[in-house]
C-alpha angles and dihedrals in degrees: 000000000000106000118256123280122262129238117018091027104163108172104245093247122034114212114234120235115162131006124199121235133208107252138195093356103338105123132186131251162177115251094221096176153357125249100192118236102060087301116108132178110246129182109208132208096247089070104259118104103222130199101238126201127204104228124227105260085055099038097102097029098047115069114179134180136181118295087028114143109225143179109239122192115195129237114256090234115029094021099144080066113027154038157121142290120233119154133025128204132225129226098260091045092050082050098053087044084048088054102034089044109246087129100045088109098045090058092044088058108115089229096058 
């Protein structure tokens, strides 16, 4: 077995330990577009697509694409329609929400 390589080594799978889950009205979501600026289209799972911003504080640290699954949090007026980002999961935690059930209702949408 050839030793393992030097520099930007990841293990192929991550195991996964703890998962964060949205809490009070925070809801999850797919990111379906980007806006351009910090703003994206998501599509939650309690059935409104909201336009999401990245705040500030998260702005450099946060990089999101399409088909991301990510924690949104409304806005506290205008919340039907919009809200923030705040939490983005990684592969092998979309993975653990896809086996335990959090995103049963995201794959039974009619636009998925």
């Amino acid at each position: 077995m050839p030793p393992p390589k030097k520099g930007n080594y990841r293990p192929q799978e991550e195991e996964v330990t703890r998962v964060k889950l949205p809490r009070g009205n925070e809801t999850i979501g797919l990111l379906v577009a980007r806006l351009g600026g910090s703003r994206c289209r998501v599509q939650c799972l309690d059935g409104h697509e909201r336009v999401c911003r990245i705040p500030g504080r998260l702005k450099r640290s946060l990089w999101v694409r399409e088909n991301d699954i990510v924690i949104v949090e409304p806005w506290e007026f205008g919340g039907e329609d919009k809200g923030d980002i705040i939490f983005k999961y990684r592969p092998p935690q979309v993975k653990w929400l896809r086996n335990k059930g959090y995103l049963d209702d995201l794959e039974t949408n009619d636009e998925f």
